[in-house]
C-alpha positions in Angstrom: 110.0 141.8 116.0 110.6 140.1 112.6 113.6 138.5 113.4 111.2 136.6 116.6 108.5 135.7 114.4 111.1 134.2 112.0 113.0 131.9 115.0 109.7 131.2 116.4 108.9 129.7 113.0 111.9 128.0 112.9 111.6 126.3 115.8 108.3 125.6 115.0 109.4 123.7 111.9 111.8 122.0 113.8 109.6 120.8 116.4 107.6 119.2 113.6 110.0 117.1 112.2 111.8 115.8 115.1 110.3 112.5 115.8 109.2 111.3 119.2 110.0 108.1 120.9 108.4 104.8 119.7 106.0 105.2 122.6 104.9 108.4 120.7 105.0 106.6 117.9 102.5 103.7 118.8 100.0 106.2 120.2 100.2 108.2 118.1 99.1 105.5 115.4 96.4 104.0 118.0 94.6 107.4 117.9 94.6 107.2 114.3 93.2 104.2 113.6 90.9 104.3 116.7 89.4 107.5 114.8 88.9 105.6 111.2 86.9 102.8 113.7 85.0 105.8 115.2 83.7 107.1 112.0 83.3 103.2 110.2 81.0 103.2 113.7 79.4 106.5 112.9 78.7 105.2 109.5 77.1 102.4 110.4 74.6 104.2 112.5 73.7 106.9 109.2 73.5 103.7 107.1 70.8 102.3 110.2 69.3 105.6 110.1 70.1 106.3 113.7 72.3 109.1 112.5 71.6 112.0 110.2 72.4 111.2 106.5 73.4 114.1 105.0 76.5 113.2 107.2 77.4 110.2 105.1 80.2 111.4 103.0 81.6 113.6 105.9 82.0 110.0 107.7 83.4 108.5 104.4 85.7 111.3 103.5 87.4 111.4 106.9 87.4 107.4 106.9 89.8 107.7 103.9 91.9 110.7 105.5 92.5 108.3 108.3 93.6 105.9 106.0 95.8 108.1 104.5 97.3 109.1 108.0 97.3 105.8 109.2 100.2 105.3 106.3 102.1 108.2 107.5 101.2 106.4 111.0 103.1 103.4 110.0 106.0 104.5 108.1 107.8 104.7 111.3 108.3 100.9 111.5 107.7 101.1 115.7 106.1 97.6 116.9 104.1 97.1 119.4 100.4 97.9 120.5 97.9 96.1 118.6 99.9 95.9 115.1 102.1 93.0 114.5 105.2 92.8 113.1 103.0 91.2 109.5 102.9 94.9 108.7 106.5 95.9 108.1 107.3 92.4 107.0 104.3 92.8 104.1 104.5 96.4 104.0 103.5 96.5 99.9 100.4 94.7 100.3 99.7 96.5 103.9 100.1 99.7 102.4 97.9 98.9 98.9 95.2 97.4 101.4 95.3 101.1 103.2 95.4 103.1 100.0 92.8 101.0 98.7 90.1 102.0 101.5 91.2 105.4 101.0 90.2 105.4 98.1 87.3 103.7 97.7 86.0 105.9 101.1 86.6 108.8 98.9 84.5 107.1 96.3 81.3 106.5 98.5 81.8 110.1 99.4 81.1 111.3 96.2 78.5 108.4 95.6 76.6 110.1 98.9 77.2 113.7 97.6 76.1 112.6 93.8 73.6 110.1 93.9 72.9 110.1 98.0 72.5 107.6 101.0 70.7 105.1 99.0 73.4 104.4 96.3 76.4 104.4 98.5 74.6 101.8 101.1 74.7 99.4 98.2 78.9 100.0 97.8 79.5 100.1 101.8 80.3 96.6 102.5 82.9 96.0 99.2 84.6 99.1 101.0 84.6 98.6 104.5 85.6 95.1 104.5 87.9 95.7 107.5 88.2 91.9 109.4 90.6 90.7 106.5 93.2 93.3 107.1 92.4 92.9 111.1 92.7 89.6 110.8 96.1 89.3 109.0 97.4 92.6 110.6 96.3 93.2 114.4 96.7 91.6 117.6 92.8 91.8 118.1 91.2 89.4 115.3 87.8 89.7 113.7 87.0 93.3 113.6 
């Protein structure tokens, strides 16, 4: 019985590394990016109070996760879907813009957890400044 659990673990492990194909790979990054969008969205409606505010810093924290993903996302260097090829050829600043809303997502996270909705509204739009990076980055300009 041990020696299963331990091939079946193995495998496991080796199932996670193997990469897919590139069409993998471009899903894969659409659904990542698609869900930092969702939860910018999500925000938006807490910050309109159409949605409940003590979920603000849920929103924000998993905004910056999905940034964070979205590198991993990336590192594969795959074109096509709605990034172009700007990304890999500016990869430095690309990847600064990326780690830069993580981080400051995980800031108005703890702004909404210390201070509440009120004091992280006023920090939302310095953070969340999406349409420059759309607009040098993706197919789809001005979101």
């Amino acid at each position: 019985m041990g020696a299963a659990l331990a091939s079946a673990a193995l495998f496991a492990a080796d199932a996670r590394a193997a990469p897919g194909t590139d069409a993998d790979a471009v899903t894969y990054r659409r659904h990542v990016m698609k869900t930092r969008g969702e939860q910018a969205a999500a925000l938006g409606m807490v910050l309109q109070q159409k949605g409940p505010a003590e979920n603000a810093a849920i929103h924000a924290r998993t905004i910056a996760l999905t940034a964070k993903a979205a590198l991993k996302a990336f590192e594969a260097q795959v074109p096509g879907g709605e990034a172009k090829a700007e990304i890999w050829r500016n990869w430095p600043d690309f990847t600064k813009r990326l780690k830069t809303l993580s981080d400051g997502a995980d800031d108005l996270a703890a702004i909404a957890e210390r201070e509440g909705l009120s004091a992280m509204q006023a920090k939302v739009m310095s953070v969340l400044s999406c349409k420059s990076c759309h607009d040098a980055y993706t197919l789809r300009q001005g979101r």
